[in-house]
C-alpha positions in Angstrom: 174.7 37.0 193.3 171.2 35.5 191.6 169.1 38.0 189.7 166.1 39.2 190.8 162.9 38.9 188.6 160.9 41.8 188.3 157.2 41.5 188.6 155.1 43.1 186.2 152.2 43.4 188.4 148.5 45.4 187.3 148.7 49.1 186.6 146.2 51.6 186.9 145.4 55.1 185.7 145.0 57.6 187.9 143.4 61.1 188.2 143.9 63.9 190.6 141.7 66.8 191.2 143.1 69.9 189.8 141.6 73.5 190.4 141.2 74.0 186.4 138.7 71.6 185.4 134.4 71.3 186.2 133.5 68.0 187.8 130.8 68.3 184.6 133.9 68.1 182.6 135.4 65.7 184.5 133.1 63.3 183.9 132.4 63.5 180.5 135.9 63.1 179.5 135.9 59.7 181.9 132.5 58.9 180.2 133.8 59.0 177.0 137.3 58.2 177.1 136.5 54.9 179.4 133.0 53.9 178.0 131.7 54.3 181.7 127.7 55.2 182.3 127.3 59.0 183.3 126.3 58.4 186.7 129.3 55.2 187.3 131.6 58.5 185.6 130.3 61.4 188.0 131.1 58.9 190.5 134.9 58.7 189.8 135.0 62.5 189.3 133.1 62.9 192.5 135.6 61.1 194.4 138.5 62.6 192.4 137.4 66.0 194.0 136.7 64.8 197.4 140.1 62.6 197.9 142.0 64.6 195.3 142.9 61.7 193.0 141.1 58.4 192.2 142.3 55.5 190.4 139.6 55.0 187.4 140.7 51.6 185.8 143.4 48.9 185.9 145.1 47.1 183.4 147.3 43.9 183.3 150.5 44.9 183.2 150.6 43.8 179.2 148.2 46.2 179.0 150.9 49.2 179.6 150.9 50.7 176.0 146.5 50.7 176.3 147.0 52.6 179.2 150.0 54.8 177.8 147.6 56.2 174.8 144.5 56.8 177.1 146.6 58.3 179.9 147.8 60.6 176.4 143.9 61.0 175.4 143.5 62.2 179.2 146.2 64.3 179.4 145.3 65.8 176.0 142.3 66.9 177.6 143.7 68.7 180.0 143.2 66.2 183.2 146.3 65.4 185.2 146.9 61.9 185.1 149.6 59.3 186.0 150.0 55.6 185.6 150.6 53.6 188.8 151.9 50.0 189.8 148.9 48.4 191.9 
C-alpha cells in the first residue's frame, strides 16, 4: 500500500465571540498582540461579534510554533481562540 504524504498546508488563528469580553477589549488585545491599526482591529472584532468567530491572520504552516505562542498570548487574555488548517 504507498504512503500518503501529508500536506502541511497555511494555518490561521481564529477568534470566536464569547459573551465575557467588550468588543473595546477585543480589539485592543488584536491591536496589540497582532500589530494591526485600531480601526483594521475594531474591524476583526466587529466581525468576530457579528459572525461569532473570525479568522485574524494566517501563517505558513512552518509558522505553527508563531502561531502556538500568540494563540497562548490570546488565550492568556482571556479570548477564546483556536488554530485552524486553511
Amino acid at each position: 500500500m504507498p504512503s500518503r504524504k501529508m500536506v502541511k498546508g497555511p494555518i490561521g488563528i481564529l477568534i470566536f465571540n464569547d459573551e465575557f469580553n467588550h468588543i473595546k477589549f477585543v480589539t485592543e488585545v488584536i491591536s496589540q498582540t497582532f500589530g494591526y491599526h485600531p480601526t483594521q482591529a475594531f474591524q476583526c472584532a466587529n466581525l468576530i461579534h457579528e459572525k461569532g468567530s473570525y479568522l485574524v491572520k494566517s501563517f505558513p504552516y512552518k509558522e505553527l510554533s508563531k502561531a502556538q505562542l500568540i494563540r497562548d498570548l490570546l488565550v492568556n487574555s482571556g479570548l477564546v481562540v483556536k488554530i485552524i488548517p486553511l
